[in-house]
C-alpha positions as CSV (number, residue, x, y, z in Angstrom):
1,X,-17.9,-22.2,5.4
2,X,-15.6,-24.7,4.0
3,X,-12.1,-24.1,5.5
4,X,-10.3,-23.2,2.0
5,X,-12.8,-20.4,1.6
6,X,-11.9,-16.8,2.1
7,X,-14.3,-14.9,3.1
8,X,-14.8,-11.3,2.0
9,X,-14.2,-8.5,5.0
10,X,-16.8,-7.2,6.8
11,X,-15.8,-3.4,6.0
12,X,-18.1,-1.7,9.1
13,X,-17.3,-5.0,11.5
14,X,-13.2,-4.4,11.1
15,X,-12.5,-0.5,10.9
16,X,-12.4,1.4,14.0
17,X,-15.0,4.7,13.2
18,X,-13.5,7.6,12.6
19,X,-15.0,9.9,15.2
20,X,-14.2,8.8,18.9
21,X,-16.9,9.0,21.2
22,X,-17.7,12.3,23.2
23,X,-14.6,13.6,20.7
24,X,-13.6,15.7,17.7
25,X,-13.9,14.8,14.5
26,X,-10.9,13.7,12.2
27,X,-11.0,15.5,9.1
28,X,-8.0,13.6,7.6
29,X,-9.2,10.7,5.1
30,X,-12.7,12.4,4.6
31,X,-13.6,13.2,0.9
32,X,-13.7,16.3,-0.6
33,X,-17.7,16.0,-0.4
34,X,-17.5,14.1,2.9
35,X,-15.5,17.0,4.6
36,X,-17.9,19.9,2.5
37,X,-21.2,17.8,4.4
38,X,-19.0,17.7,7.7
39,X,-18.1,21.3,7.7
40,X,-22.6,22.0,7.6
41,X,-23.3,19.8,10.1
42,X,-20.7,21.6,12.5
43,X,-22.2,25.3,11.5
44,X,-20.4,26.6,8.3
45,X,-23.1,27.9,5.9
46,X,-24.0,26.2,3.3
47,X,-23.3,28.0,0.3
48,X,-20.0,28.5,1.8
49,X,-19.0,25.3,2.7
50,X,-18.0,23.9,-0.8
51,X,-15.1,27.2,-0.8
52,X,-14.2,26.1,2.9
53,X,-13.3,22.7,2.3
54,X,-11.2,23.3,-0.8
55,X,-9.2,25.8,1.8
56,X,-8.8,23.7,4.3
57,X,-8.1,20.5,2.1
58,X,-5.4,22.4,0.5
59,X,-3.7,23.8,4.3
60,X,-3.9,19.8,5.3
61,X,-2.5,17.9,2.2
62,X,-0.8,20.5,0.3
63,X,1.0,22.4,3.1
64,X,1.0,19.4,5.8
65,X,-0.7,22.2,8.3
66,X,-2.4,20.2,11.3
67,X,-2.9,23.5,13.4
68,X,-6.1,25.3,12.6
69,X,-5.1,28.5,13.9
70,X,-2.0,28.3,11.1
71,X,-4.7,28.2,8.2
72,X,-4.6,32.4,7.5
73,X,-6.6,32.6,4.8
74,X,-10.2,31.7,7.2
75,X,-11.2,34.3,10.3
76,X,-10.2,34.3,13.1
77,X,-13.5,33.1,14.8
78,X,-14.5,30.7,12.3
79,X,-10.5,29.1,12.8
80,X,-11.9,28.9,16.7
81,X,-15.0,27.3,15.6
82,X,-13.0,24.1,13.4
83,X,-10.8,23.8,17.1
84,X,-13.4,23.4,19.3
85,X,-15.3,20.8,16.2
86,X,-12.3,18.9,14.8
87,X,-8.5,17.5,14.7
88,X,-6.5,17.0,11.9
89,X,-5.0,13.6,13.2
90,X,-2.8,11.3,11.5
91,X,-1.1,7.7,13.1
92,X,2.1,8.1,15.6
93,X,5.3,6.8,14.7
94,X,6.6,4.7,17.4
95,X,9.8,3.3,15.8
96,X,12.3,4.2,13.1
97,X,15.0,2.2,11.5
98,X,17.2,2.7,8.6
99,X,19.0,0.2,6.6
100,X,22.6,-0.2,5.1
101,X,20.9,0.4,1.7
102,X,18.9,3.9,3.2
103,X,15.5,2.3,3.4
104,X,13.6,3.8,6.3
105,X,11.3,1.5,8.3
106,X,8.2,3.4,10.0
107,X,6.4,1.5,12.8
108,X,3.4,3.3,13.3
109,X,0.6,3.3,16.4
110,X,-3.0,3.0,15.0
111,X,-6.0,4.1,17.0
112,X,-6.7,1.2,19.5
113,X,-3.1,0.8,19.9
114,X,-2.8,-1.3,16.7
115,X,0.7,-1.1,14.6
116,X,1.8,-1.4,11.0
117,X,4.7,-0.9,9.0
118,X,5.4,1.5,6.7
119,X,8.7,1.4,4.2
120,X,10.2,4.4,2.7
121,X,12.7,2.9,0.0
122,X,14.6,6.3,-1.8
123,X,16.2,5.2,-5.3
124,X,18.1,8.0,-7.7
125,X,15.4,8.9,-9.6
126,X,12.3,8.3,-7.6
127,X,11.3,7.5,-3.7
128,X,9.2,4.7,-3.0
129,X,6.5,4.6,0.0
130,X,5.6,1.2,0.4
131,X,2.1,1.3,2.8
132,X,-0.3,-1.1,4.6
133,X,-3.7,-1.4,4.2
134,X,-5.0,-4.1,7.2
135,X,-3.6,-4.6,10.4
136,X,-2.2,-8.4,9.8
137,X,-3.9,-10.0,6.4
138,X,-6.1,-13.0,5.6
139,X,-4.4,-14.7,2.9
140,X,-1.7,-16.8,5.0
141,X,0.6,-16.4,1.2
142,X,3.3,-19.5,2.5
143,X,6.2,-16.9,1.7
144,X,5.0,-13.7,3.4
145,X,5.7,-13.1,6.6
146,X,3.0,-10.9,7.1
147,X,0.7,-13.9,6.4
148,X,2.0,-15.8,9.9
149,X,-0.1,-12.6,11.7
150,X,-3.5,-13.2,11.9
151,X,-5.9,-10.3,10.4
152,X,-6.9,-7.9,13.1
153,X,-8.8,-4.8,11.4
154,X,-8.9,-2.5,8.4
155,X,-7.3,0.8,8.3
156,X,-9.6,3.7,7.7
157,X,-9.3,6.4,4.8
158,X,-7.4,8.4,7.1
159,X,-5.1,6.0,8.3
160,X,-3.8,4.6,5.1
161,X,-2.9,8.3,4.1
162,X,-1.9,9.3,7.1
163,X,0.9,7.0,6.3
164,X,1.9,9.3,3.6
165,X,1.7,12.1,5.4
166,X,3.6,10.9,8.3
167,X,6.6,10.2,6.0
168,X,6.6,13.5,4.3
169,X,6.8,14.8,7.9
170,X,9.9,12.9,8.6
171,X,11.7,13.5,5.3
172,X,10.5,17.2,5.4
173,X,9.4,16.6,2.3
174,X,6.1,19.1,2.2
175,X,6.3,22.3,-0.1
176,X,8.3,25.1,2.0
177,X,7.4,29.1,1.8
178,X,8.4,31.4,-0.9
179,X,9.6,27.7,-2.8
180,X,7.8,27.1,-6.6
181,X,6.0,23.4,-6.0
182,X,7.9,22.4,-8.7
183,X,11.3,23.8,-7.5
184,X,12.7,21.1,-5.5
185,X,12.4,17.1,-5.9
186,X,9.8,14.9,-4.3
187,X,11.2,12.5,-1.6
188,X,8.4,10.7,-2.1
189,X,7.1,10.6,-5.8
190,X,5.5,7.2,-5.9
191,X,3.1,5.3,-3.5
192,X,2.6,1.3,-3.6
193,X,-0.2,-0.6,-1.8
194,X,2.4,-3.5,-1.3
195,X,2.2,-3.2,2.7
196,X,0.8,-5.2,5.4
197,X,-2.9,-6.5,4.0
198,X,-4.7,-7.0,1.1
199,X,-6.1,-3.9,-0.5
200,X,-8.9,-4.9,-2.5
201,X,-10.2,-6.3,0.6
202,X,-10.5,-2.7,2.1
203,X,-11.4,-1.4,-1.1
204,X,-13.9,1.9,0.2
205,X,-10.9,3.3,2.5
206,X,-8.2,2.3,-0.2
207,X,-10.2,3.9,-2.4
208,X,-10.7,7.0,-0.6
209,X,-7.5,7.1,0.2
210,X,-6.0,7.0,-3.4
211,X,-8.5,9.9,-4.0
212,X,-7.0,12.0,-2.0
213,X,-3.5,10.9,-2.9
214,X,-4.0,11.9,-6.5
215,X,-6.0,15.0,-5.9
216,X,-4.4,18.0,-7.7
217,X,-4.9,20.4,-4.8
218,X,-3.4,18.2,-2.2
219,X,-0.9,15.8,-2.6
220,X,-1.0,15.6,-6.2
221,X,0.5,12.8,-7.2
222,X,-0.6,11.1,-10.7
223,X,-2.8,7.8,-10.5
224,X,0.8,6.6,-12.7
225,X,2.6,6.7,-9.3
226,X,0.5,4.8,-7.6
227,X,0.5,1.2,-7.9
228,X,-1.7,-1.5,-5.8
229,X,-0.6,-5.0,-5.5
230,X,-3.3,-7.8,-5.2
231,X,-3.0,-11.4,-4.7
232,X,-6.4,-11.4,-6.8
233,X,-9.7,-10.7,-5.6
234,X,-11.7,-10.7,-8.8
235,X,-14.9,-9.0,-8.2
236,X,-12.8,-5.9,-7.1
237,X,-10.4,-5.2,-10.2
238,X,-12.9,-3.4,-12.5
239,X,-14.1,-1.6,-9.9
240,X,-10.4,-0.4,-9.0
241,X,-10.0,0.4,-12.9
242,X,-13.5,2.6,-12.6
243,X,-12.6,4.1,-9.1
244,X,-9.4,4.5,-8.8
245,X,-7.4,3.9,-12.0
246,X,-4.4,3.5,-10.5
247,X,-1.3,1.3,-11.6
248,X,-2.0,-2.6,-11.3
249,X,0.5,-5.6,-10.4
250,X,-0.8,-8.6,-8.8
251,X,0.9,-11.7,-7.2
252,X,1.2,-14.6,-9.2
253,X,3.9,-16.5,-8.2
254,X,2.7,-19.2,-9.8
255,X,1.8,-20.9,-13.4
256,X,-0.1,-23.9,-12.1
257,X,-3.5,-23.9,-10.0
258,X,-2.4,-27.2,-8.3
259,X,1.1,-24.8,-6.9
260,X,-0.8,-21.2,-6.7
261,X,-3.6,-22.9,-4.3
262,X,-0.6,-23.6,-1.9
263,X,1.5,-20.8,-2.1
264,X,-1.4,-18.4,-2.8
265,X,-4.5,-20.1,-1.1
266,X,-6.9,-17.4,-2.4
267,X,-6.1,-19.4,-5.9
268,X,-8.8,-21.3,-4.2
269,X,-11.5,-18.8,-4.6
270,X,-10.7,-17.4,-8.1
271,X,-8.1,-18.9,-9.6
272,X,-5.5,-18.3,-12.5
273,X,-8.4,-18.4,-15.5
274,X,-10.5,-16.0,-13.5
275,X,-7.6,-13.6,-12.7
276,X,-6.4,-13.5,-15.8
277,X,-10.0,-12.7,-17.7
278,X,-9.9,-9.8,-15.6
279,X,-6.6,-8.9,-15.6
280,X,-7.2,-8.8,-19.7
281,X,-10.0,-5.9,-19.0
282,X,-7.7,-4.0,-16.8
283,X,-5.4,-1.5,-19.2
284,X,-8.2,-0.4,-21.4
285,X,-10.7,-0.1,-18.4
286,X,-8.3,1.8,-16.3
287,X,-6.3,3.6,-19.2
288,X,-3.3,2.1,-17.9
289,X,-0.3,1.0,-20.2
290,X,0.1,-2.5,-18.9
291,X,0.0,-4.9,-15.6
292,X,2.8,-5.4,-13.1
293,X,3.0,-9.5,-12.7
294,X,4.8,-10.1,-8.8
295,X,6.9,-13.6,-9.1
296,X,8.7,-14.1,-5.9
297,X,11.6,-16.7,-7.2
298,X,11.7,-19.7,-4.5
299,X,14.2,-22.3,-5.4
300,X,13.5,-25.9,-6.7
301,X,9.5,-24.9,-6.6
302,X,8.2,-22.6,-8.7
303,X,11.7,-21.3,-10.8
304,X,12.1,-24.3,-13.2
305,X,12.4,-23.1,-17.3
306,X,9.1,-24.5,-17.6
307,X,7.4,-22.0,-15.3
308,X,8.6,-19.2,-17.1
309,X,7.7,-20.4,-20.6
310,X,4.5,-22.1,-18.9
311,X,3.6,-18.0,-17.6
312,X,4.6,-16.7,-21.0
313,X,2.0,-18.4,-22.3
314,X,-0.9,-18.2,-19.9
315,X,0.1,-13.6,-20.0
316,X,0.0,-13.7,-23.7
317,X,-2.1,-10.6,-24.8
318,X,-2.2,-8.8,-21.7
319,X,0.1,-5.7,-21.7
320,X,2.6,-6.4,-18.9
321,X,5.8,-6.6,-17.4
322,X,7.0,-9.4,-15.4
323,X,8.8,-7.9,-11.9
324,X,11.3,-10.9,-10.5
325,X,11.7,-10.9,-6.9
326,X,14.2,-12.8,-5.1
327,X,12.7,-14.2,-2.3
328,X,13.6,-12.4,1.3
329,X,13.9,-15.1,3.8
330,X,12.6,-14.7,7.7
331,X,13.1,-16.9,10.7
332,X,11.0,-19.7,10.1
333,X,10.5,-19.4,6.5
334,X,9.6,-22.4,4.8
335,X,11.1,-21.5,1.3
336,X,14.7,-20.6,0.1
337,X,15.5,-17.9,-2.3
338,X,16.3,-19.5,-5.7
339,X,19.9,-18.8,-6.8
340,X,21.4,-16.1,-9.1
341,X,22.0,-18.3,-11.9
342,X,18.4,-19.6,-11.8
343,X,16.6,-16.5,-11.8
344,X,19.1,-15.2,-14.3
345,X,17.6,-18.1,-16.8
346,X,14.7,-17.4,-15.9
347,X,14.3,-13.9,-16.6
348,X,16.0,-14.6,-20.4
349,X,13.3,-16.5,-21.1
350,X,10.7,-14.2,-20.4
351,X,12.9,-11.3,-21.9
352,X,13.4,-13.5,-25.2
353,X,9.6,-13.8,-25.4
354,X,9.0,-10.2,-25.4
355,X,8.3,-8.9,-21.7
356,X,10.2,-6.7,-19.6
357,X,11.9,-9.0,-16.6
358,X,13.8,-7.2,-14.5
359,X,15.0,-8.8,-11.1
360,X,14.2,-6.6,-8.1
361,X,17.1,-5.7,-5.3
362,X,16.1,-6.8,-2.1
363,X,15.5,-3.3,-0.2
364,X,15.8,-3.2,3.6
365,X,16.6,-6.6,4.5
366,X,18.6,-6.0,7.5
367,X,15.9,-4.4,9.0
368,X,13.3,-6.7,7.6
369,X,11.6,-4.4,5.1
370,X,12.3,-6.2,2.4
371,X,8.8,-7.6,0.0
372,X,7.0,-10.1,2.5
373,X,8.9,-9.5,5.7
374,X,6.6,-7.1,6.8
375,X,4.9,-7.9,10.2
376,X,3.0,-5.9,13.6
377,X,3.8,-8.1,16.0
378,X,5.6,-5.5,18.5
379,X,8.0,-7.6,19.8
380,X,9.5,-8.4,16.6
381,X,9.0,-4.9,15.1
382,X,11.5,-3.4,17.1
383,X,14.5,-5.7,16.7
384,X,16.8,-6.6,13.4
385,X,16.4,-9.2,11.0
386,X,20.2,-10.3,12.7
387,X,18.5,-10.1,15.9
388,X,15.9,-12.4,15.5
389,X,18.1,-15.0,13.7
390,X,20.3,-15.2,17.0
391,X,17.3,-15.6,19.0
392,X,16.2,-18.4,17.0
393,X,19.0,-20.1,17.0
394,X,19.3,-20.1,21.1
């Protein structure tokens, strides 16, 4: 294969299995009808099993309940039974760290002994989980420092949500006893694929995942407050607008092929003409009221007033907003962040033309959780952004 191909992921090759050998089965990330078929196969009859799995779904994402012997509504022996059969396991957290700004920081031990990151960025009228979808990523983006970290595996189903669930632990953000579920605020009330990987390139988990995300007897949030970012593999929109629905923003980052191969090399594969035909199929398909466009703003290459008028043009008729981010520098980074002035400009022109442009805060850098700092490699997970610099400077 010619070197600036990408290939597509092998999805069986690069996720662990779910069920360990000689072990329990992992009921978290299974699908409603997944679980139902699970359930048979371990004993539960059949014409009961359906009733069972909504019982049990709701104990494990609506009430957060990992202990089967907690689930009261389902006998005694038959709560013996799921023990000795099944866990309800979700990934360790093996590292905390706040910011100055209150953005949390969740590393967080895979099966195999693999780590991701997962951000938790609370705002005044929503809180943001930011989660990862691959161990590492293929797509080497020139800005992101996740891209330095060579791809390793795929979460599973259970593992991306399991990130979700691990954070409502830690913010104690489940639904309490005797409390209405719509009597006290969500800590988290949005999710965003925007993490370590590229979703579309785990689409079946991601997928699954999102499922159970927006399910109305579980976690319940609306396909509205979830968003996944892609850098733009083609053949997988539509079938995100048919399977998932969820909120769209992709990263552009630039309005030239010649520019996007370097910065974004899957440009390479499809590039800005075939993102944007599919990215024009995308609201209607997906019912969604427009398209998130990701410009990370690096100075003196890609923040000139040409670019914006140049993107203008090439998102005219797509419903979208244009999300401004100022670049978040790492150790080693071979961009700068382009100055206030610049991406001020910048932004007017793409107000003046009639899209929203609004310039996102850096979140978390102190801790490097910003967009694009994101990265498993243990022994830089566990130290500051400050930290790092000093080391590099020795």
């Amino acid at each position: 294969m010619p070197a600036n191909d990408i290939a597509p992921i092998t999805q069986d090759f690069l996720t662990i299995p779910r069920k360990e050998r000689n072990g329990p089965v992992n009921l978290v990330g299974l699908t409603r009808e997944k679980l139902r078929e699970t359930l048979i196969n371990q004993g539960t009859e059949s014409k009961k099993a359906r009733m069972r799995a909504s019982q049990i779904w709701q104990w494990i994402y609506q009430w957060g309940v990992r202990d089967f012997n907690a689930m009261t509504n389902l006998a005694k022996d038959y709560r013996t039974s799921l023990t000795e059969s099944f866990v309800i396991g979700i990934p360790e957290v093996v590292g905390r760290r706040a910011s100055e700004d209150g953005t949390l920081k969740y590393i967080v031990r895979l099966a195999g002994g693999h780590e991701v990151e997962t951000v938790y960025i609370p705002e005044t009228d929503r809180g943001t989980l930011c989660i990862s979808s691959q161990v590492g990523c293929t797509l080497t983006c020139s800005f992101c420092h996740t891209g330095t970290q060579r791809l390793v595996r795929n979460l599973t189903a259970g593992e991306i949500i399991g990130q979700v669930m691990l954070a409502r632990d830690d913010l104690g953000d489940w639904p309490r006893k005797g409390v209405g579920m719509g009597e006290r605020p969500r800590l988290i009330s949005n999710i965003v694929l925007m993490g370590m990987g590229e979703p579309l390139y785990n689409f079946d988990n991601v997928r699954d995942a999102m499922k159970i995300a927006m399910d109305g007897e579980g976690i319940s949030l609306s396909r509205r407050r979830i968003t996944l970012s892609t850098s733009g593999v083609v053949p997988e929109i539509s079938r995100t607008a048919s399977e998932i629905g969820c909120m769209l923003a992709v990263s552009f980052h630039a309005t030239t092929d010649k520019l996007r191969d370097k910065l974004v090399p899957i440009n390479r594969k499809w590039n800005i003409d075939a993102l944007l035909n599919a990215l024009r199929e995308y609201p209607k398909a997906s019912n969604s009221e427009r398209i998130t466009f990701e410009y990370v703003m690096l100075r003196d290459v890609n923040d000139s007033d040409e670019d914006a008028r140049r993107l203008v043009r090439l998102i005219r008729g797509i419903p979208a907003k244009i999300n401004l981010i100022p670049f978040n520098e790492w150790p080693g980074a071979p961009h700068r962040r382009s100055t206030k002035e610049r991406i001020g400009k910048f932004a007017d022109i793409i107000y003046k033309a009639g899209y929203a442009s609004p310039v996102r805060t850096p979140r978390g850098e102190d801790i490097m959780a910003a967009c694009g700092q994101l990265k498993s490699a243990t022994e830089r997970m566990r130290k500051s952004r400050r930290e790092i610099e000093m080391e590099a400077q020795r």
